[in-house]
C-alpha positions as CSV (number, residue, x, y, z in Angstrom):
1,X,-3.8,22.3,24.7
2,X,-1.4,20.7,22.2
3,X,-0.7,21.7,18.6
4,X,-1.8,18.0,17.8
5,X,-5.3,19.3,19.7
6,X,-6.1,22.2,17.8
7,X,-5.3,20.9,14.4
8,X,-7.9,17.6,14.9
9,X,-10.4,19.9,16.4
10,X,-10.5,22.2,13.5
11,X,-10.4,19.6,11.0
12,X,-13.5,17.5,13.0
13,X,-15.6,21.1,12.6
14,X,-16.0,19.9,8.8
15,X,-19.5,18.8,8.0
16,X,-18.7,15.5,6.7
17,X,-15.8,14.4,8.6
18,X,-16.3,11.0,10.4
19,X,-12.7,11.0,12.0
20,X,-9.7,12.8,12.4
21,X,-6.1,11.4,13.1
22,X,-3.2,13.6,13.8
23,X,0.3,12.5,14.4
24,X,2.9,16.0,14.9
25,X,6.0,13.2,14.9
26,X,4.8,12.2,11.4
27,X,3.5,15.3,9.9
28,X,0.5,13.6,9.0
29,X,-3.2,13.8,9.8
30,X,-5.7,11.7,8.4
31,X,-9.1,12.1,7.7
32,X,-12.4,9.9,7.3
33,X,-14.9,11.4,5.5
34,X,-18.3,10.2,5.7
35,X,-20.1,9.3,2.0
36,X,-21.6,11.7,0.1
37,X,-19.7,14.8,1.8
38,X,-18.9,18.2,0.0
39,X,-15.6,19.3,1.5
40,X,-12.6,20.6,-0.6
41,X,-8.9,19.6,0.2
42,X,-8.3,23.0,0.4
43,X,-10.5,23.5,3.2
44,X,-8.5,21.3,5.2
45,X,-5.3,23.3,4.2
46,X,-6.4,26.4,5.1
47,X,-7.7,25.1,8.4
48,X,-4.2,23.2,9.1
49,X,-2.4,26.7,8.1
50,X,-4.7,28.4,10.4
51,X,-2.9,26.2,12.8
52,X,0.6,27.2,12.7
53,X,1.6,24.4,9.8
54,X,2.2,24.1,6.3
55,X,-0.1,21.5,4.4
56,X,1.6,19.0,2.3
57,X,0.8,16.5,-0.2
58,X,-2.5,15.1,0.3
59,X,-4.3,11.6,-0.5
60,X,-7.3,11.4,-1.6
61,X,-10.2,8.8,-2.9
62,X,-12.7,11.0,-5.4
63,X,-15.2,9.6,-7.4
64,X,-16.5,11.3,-10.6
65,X,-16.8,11.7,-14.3
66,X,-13.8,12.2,-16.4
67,X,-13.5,14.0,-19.7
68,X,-11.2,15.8,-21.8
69,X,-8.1,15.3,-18.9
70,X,-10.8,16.4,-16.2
71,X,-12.6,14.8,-13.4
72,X,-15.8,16.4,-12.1
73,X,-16.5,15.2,-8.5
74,X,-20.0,13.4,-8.2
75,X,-22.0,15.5,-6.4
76,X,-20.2,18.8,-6.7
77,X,-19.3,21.5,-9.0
78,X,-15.3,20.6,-8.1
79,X,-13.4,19.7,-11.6
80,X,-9.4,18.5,-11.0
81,X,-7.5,18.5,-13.9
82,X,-5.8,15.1,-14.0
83,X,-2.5,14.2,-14.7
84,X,-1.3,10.5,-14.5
85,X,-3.3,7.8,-16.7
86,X,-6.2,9.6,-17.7
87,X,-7.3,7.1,-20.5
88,X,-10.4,6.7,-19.0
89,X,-12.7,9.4,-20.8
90,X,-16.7,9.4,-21.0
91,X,-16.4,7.1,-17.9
92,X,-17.9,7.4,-14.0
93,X,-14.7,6.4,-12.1
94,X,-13.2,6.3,-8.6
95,X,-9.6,7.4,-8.8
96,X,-6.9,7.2,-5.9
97,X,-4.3,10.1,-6.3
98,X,-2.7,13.0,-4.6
99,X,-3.2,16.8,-4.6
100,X,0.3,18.8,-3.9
101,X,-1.3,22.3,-2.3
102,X,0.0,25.5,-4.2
103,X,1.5,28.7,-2.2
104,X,-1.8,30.1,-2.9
105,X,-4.0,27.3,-1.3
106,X,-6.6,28.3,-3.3
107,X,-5.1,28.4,-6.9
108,X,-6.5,24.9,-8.8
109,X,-4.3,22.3,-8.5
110,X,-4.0,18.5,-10.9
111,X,-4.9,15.4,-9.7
112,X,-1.7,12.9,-10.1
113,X,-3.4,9.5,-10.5
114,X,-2.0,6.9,-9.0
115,X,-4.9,3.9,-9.8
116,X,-8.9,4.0,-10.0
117,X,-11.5,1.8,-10.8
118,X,-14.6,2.1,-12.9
119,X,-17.7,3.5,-11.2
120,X,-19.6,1.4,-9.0
């Protein structure tokens, strides 16, 4: 069994997850999720730590309500602080951004915007 192996495998166990790329030469793996899944990035870190590997920066698509610098994920209780252009307030968006994982995986950690749209 390769490392490459183990870390897809344990990343498709996710309820949710419609597919899983890994790629050990690039350090990356990418995951589908299916729409209207539940699943926190820092699942995914623990489950790639669990592996032998240290997670990285991560890029997601989340959709929610912003206010007051925050975003609360539709569907969830998960708030993200935001950092980044957070003008949007009082408004239903889908932002694209990245989530930087902590040395404690599960300490919060800001959302750094890089583009959204308004909610669909």
């Amino acid at each position: 069994m390769t490392c490459a192996f183990a870390v897809r495998g344990a990343l498709k166990k996710f309820a949710g997850v419609e597919s899983v790329e890994v790629s050990l030469n690039k350090g990356l793996a990418t995951v589908k999720l299916k729409p209207g899944n539940k699943i926190r990035p820092q699942e995914f870190w623990e489950a790639v730590k669990n592996n032998g590997f240290t997670p990285k920066d991560t890029t997601v698509v989340v959709r929610g309500d912003v206010q007051g610098g925050k975003l609360t994920v539709s569907g969830t209780n998960q708030v993200f602080e935001l950092s980044g252009d957070t003008t949007a307030a009082g408004k239903t968006l889908t932002l694209r951004g990245a989530l930087t994982p902590q040395k404690d995986l599960k300490a919060p950690v800001p959302l750094q915007v890089r583009g959204g749209e308004s909610g669909r």
